[in-house]
N, C-alpha and C positions, 0 to 999 in steps of 0.2 A: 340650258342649264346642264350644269356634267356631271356624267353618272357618280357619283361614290363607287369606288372600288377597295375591296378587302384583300390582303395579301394574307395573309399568316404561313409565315415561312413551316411553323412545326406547330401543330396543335397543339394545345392542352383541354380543349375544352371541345370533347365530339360525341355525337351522339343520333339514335332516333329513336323518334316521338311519336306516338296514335295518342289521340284526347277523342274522348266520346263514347259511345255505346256503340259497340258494332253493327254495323250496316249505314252508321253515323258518324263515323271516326274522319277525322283529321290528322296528316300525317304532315310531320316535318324533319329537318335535320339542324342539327345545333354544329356550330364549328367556333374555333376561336380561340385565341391566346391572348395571356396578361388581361382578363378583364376585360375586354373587349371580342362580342362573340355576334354571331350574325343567326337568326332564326329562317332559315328555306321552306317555305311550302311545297310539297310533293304532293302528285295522287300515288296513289296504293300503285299500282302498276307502275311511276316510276322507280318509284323508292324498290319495288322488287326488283326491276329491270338493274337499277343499280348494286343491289343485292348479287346479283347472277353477275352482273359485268366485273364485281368486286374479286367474286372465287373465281371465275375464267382468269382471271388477270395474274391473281399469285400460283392459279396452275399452272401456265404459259411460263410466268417467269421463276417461281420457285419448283414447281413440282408439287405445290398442296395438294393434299386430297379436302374439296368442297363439301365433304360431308364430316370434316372434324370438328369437334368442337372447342371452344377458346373462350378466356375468361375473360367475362362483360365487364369484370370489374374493371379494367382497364378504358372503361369510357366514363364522360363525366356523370354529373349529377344531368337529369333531364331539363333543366334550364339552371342556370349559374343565379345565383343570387340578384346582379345587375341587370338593368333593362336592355336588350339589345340594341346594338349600334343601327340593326339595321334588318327589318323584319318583310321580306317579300316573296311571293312568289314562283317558284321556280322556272324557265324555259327549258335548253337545251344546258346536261351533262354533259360531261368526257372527263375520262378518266386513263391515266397513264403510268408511268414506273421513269424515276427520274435516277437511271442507273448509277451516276456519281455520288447521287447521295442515296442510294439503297432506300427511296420512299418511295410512295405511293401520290399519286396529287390528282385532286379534283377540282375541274373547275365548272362554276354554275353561271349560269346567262340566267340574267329577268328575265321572267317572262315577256311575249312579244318584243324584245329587244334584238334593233338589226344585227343580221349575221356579220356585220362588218366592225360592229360595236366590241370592244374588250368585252372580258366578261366580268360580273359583277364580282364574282368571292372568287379565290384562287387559295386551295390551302393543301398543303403537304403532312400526309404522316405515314406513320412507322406501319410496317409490315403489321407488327400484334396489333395495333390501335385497328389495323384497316379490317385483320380476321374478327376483333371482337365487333367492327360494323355490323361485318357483315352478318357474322351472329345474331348482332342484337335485332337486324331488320328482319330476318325469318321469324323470331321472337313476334315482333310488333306486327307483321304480317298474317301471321297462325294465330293470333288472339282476337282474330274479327270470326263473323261467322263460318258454319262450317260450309262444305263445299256439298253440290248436289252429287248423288254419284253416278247420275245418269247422264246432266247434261254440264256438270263443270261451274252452275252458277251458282250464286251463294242462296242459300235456304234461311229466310227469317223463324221465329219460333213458333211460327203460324202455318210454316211450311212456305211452302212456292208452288205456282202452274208451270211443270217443267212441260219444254218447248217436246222433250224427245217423249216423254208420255201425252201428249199432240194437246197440253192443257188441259184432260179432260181429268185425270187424277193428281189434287196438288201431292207434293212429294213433302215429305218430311225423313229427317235421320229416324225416328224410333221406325219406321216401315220397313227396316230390312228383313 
């Protein structure tokens, strides 16, 4: 059978998405034009790695400064009214600068899908669409739990047995 492949030459419909309570969240990315929009599953670390891979990229090729801020409003609503064409899990990103046309373009591989396989979505956009991504994914990333400040893992509201306090003190935020 053959894969379904998404092209969307210019977005109109991009975005990311957490559903859940933190330390139970679900991350995805919505992409899509005319009505026709595709839903990506991510884990947290990709979607950040794509985050980071996003400001590296307009540093490199515009000069951003990664710590600007830019208006979300330029991405869509968090799911489009319509059911998706096409709802799966994500493998391998990459992400590029298609100089001719001064855009951005990402393309997503299913998960465990061979390296030799096209990839499944393929979509292009604008410079501000790709800054308010990235925006919005710091956003959807910083709104899970907080971070330990000893060993880097995240702290439920119960606390944690941090590894570098050797487990014998759980750690919580109010202990500083």
């Amino acid at each position: 059978m053959a894969e379904e492949r998404f092209v969307f030459e210019e977005v109109t419909e991009l975005n990311a998405v957490a559903r859940g309570v933190p330390g139970q969240r679900t991350f995805y990315l919505v992409a899509g034009r005319d009505r026709r929009w595709v839903r990506m599953w991510l884990e947290k670390d990709q979607l950040q790695a794509l985050g980071n891979a996003v400001d590296q990229l307009l540093a490199e090729v515009y000069g951003q400064d990664p710590q600007e801020q830019f208006d979300t409003g330029l991405l869509s609503a968090l799911d489009p009214p319509e059911p998706p064409d096409s709802d799966f899990r994500a493998g391998r990103l990459a992400l590029g600068h298609d100089a001719a046309r001064d855009m951005l373009v990402l393309v997503v591989h299913r998960e465990n899908l061979p390296e030799q396989r096209p990839p499944t979505v393929q979509f292009w956009a604008t410079r501000p669409q790709m800054q308010a991504l990235s925006q919005r994914i710091k956003e959807v990333c910083a709104a899970g739990r907080p971070v330990c400040p000893l060993c880097g893992g995240p702290v439920d509201p119960e606390g944690h047995p941090c590894p570098k306090a050797n487990g014998h003190r759980p750690v919580s935020l109010e202990q500083r």
